[in-house]
Backbone as XML, in Angstrom:
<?xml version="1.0"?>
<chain id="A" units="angstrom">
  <residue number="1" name="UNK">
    <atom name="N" x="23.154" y="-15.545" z="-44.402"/>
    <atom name="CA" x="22.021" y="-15.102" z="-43.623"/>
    <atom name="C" x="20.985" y="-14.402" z="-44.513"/>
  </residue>
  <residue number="2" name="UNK">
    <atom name="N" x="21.562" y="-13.706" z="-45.180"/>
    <atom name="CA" x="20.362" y="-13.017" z="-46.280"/>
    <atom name="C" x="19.877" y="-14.060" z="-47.183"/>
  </residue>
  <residue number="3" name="UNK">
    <atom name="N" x="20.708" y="-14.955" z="-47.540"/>
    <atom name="CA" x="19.973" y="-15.802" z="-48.728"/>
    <atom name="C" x="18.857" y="-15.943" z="-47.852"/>
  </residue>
  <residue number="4" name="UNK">
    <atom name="N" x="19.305" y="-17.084" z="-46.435"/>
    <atom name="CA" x="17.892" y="-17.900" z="-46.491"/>
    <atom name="C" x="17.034" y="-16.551" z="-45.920"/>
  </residue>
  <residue number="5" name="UNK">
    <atom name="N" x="17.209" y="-15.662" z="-45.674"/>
    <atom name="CA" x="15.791" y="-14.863" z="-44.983"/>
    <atom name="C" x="14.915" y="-14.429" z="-46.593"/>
  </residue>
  <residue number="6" name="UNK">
    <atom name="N" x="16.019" y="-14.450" z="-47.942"/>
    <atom name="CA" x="15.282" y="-13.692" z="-48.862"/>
    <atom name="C" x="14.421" y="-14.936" z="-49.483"/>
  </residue>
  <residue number="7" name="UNK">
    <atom name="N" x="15.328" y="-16.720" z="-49.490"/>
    <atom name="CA" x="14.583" y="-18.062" z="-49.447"/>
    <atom name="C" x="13.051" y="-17.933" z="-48.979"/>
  </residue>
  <residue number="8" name="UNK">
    <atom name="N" x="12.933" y="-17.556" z="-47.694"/>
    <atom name="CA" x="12.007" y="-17.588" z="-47.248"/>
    <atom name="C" x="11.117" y="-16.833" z="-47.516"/>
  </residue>
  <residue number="9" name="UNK">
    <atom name="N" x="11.295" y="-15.626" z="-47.294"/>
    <atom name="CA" x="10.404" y="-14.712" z="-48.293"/>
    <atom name="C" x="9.826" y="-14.674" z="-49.376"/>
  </residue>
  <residue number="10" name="UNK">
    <atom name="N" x="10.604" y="-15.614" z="-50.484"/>
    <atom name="CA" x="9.526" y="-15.938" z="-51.799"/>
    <atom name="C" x="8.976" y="-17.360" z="-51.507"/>
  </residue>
  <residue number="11" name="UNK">
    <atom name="N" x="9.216" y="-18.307" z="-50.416"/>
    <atom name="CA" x="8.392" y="-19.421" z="-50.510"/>
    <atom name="C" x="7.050" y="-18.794" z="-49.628"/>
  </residue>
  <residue number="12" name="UNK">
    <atom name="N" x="7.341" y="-18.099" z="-48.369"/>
    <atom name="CA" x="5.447" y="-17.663" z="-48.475"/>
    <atom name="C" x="5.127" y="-16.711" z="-49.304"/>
  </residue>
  <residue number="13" name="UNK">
    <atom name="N" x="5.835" y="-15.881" z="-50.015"/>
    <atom name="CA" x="5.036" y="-15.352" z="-50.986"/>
    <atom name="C" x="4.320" y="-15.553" z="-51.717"/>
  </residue>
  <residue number="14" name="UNK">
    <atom name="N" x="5.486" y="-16.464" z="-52.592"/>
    <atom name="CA" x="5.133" y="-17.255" z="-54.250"/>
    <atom name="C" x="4.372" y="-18.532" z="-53.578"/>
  </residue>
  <residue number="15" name="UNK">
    <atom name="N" x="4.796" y="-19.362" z="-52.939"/>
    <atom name="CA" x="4.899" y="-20.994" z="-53.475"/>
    <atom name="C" x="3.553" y="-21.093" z="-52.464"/>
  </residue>
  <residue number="16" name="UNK">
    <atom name="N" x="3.202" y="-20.691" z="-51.239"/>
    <atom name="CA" x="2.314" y="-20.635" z="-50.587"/>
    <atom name="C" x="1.202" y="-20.363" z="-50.790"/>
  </residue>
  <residue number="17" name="UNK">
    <atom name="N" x="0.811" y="-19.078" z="-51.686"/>
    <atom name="CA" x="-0.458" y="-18.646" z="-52.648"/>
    <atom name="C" x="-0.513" y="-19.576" z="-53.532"/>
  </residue>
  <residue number="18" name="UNK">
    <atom name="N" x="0.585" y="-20.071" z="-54.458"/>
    <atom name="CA" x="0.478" y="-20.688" z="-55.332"/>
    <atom name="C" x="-0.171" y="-22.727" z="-55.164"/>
  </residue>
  <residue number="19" name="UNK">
    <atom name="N" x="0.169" y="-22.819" z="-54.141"/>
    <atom name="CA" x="-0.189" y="-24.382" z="-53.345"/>
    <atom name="C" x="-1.431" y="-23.952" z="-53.610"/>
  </residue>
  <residue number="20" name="UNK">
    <atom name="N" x="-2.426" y="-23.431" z="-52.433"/>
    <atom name="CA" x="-3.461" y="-22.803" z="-52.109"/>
    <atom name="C" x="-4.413" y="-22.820" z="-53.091"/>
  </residue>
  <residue number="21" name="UNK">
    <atom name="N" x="-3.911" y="-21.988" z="-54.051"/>
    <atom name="CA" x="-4.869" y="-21.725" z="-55.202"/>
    <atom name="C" x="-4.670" y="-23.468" z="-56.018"/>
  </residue>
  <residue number="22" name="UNK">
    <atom name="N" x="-3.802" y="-23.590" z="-56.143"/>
    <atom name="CA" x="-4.093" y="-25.026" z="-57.152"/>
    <atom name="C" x="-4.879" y="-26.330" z="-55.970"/>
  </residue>
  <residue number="23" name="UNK">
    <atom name="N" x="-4.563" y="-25.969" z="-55.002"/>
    <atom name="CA" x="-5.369" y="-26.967" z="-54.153"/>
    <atom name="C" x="-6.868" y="-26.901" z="-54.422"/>
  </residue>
  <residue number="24" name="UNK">
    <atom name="N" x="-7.165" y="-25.385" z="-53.950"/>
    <atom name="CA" x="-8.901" y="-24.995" z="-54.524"/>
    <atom name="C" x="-9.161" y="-25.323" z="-55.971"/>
  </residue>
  <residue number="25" name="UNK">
    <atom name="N" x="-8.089" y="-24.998" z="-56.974"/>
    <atom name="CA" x="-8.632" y="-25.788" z="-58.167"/>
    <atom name="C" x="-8.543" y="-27.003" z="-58.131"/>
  </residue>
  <residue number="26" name="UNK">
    <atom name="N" x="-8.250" y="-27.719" z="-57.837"/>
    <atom name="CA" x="-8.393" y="-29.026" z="-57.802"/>
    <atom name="C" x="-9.352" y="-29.237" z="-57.199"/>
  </residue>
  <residue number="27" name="UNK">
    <atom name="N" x="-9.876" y="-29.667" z="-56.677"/>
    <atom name="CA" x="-10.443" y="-29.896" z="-55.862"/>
    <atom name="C" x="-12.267" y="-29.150" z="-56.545"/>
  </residue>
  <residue number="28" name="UNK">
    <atom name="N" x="-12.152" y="-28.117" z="-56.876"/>
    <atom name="CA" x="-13.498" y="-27.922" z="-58.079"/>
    <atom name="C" x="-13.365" y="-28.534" z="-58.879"/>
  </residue>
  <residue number="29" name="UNK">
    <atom name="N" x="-12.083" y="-29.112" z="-59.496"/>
    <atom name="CA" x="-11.977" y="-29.936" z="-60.883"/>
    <atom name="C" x="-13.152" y="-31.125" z="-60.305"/>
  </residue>
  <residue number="30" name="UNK">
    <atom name="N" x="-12.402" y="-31.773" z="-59.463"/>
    <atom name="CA" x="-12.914" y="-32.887" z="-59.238"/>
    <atom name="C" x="-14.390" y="-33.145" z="-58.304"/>
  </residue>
  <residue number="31" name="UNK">
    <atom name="N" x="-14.621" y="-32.025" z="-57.756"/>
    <atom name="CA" x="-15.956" y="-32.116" z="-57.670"/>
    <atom name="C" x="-16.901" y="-32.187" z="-58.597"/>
  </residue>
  <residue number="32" name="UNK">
    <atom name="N" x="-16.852" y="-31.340" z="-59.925"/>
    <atom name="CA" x="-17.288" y="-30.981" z="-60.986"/>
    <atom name="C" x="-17.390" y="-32.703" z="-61.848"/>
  </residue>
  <residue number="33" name="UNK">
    <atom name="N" x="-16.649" y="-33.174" z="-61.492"/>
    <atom name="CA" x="-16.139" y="-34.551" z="-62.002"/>
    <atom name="C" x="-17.255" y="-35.929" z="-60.823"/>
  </residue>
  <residue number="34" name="UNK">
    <atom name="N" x="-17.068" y="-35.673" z="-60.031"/>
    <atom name="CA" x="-17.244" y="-36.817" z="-59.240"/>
    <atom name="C" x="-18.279" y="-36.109" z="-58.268"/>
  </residue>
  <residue number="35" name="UNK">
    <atom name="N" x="-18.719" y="-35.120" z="-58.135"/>
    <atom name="CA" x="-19.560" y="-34.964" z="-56.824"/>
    <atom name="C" x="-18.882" y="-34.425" z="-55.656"/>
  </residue>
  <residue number="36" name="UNK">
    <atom name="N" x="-19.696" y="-33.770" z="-54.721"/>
    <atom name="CA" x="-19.154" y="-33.644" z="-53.200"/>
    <atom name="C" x="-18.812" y="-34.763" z="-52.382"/>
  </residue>
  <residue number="37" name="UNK">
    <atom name="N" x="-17.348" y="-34.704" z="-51.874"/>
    <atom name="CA" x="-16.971" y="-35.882" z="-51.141"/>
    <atom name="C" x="-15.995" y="-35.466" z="-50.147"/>
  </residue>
  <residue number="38" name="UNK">
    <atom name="N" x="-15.379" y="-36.272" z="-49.922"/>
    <atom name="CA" x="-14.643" y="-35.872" z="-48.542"/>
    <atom name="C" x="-13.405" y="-35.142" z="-48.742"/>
  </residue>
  <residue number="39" name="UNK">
    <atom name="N" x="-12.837" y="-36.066" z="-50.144"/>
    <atom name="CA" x="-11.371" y="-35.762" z="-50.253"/>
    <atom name="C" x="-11.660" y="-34.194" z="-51.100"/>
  </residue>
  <residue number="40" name="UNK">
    <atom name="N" x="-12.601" y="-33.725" z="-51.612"/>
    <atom name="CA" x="-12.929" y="-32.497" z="-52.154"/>
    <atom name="C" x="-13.058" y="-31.075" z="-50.581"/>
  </residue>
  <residue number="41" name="UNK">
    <atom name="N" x="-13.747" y="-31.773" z="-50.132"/>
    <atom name="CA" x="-14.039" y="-30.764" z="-48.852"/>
    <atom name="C" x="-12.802" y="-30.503" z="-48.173"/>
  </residue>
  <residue number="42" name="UNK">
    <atom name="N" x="-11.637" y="-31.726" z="-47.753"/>
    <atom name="CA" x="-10.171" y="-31.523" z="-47.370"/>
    <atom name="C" x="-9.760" y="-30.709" z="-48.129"/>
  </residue>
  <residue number="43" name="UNK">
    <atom name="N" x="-9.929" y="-31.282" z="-49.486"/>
    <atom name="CA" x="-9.007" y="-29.907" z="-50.326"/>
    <atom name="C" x="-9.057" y="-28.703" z="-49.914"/>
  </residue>
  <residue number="44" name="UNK">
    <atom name="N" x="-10.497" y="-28.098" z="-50.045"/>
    <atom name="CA" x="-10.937" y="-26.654" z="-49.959"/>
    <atom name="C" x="-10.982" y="-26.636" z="-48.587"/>
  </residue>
  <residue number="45" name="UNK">
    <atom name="N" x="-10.455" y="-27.350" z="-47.409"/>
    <atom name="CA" x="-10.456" y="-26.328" z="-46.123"/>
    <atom name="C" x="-8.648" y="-26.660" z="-46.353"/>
  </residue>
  <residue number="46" name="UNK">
    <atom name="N" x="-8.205" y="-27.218" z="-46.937"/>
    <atom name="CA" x="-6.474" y="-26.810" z="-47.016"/>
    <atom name="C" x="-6.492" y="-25.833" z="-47.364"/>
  </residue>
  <residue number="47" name="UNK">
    <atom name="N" x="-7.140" y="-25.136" z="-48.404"/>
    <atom name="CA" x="-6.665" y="-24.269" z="-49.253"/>
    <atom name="C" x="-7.008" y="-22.783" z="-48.445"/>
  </residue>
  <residue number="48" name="UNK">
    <atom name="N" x="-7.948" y="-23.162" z="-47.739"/>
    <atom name="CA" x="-8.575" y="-21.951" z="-46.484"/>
    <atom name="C" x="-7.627" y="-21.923" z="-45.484"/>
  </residue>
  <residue number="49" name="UNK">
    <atom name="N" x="-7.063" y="-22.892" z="-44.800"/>
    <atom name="CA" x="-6.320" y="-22.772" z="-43.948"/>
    <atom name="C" x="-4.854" y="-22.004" z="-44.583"/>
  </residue>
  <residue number="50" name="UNK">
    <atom name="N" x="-4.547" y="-22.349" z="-45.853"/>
    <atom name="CA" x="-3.367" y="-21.822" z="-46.287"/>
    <atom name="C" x="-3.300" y="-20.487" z="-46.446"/>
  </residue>
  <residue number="51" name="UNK">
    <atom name="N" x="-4.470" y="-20.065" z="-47.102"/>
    <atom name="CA" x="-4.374" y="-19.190" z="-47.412"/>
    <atom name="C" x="-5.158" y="-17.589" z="-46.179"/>
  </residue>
  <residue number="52" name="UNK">
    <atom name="N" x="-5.689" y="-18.197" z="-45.060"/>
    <atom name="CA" x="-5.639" y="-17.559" z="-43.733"/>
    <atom name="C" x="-4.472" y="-17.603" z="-43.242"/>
  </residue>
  <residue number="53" name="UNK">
    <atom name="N" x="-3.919" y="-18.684" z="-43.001"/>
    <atom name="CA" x="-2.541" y="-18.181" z="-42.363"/>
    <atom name="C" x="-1.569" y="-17.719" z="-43.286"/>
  </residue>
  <residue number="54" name="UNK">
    <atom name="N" x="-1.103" y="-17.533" z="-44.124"/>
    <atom name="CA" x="-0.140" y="-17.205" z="-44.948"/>
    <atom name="C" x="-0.607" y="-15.984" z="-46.095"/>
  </residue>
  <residue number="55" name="UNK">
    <atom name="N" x="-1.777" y="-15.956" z="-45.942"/>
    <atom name="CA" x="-2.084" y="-15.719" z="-47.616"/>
    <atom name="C" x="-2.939" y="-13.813" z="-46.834"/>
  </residue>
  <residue number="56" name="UNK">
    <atom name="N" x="-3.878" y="-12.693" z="-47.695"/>
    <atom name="CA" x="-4.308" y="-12.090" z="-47.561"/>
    <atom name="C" x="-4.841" y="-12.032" z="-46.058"/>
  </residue>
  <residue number="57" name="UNK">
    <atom name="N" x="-5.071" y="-11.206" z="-44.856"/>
    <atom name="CA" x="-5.569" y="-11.499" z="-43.534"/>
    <atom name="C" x="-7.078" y="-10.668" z="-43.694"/>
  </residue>
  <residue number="58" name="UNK">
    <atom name="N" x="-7.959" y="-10.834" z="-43.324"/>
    <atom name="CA" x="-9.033" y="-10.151" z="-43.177"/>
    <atom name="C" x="-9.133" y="-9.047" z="-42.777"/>
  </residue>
  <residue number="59" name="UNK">
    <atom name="N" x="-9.668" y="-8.027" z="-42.638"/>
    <atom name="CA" x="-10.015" y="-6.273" z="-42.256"/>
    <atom name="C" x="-10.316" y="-7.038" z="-40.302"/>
  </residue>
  <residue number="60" name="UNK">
    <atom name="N" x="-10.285" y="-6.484" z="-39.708"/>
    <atom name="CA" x="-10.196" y="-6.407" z="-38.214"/>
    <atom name="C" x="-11.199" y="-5.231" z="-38.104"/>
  </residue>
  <residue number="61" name="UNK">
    <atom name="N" x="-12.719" y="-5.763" z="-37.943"/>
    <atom name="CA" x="-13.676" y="-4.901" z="-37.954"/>
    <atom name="C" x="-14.047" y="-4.129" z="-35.998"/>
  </residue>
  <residue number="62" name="UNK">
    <atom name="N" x="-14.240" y="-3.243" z="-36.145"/>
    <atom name="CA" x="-13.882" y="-2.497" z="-35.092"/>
    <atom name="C" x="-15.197" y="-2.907" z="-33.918"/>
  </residue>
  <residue number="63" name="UNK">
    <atom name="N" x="-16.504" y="-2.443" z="-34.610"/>
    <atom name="CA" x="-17.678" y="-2.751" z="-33.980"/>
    <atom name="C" x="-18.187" y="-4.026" z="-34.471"/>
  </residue>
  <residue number="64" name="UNK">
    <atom name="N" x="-18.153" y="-5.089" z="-33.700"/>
    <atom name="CA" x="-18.674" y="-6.440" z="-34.486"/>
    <atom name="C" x="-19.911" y="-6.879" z="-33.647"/>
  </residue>
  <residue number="65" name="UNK">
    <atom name="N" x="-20.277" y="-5.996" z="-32.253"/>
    <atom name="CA" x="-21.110" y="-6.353" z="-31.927"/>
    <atom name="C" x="-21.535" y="-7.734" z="-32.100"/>
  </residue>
  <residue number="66" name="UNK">
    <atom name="N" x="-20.673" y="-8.708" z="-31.246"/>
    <atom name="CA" x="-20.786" y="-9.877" z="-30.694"/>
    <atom name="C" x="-21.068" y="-10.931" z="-31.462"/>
  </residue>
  <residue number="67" name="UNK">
    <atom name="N" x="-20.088" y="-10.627" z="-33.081"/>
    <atom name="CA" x="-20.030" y="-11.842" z="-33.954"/>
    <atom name="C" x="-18.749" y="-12.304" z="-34.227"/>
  </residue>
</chain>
């Protein structure tokens, strides 16, 4: 029972940031290379989605006055 809970704990730690970030590099590699395209823009909203759900969460601003 502890292995897999401590398993789990370093795959969103480690391996989850770590996807994320090489996804966003990639994905500049190859823009840098080839231009804006589709399979570049997938990249970088994977790497947003990964790293919103798994990764750093945003500040929870108190007064947002309706944004």
């Amino acid at each position: 029972m502890f292995y897999s809970l401590f398993r789990r704990f370093v795959v969103m730690s480690i391996a989850v940031p770590l996807a994320a970030a090489s996804a966003r590099k990639l994905g500049d590699v190859l823009e840098s290379r080839r231009g804006r395209n589709r399979g570049t823009r997938l990249l970088r909203q994977g790497a947003d989605v990964l790293q919103g759900r798994f990764g750093r969460q945003s500040k929870r601003r108190r007064f947002t006055f309706g944004r």
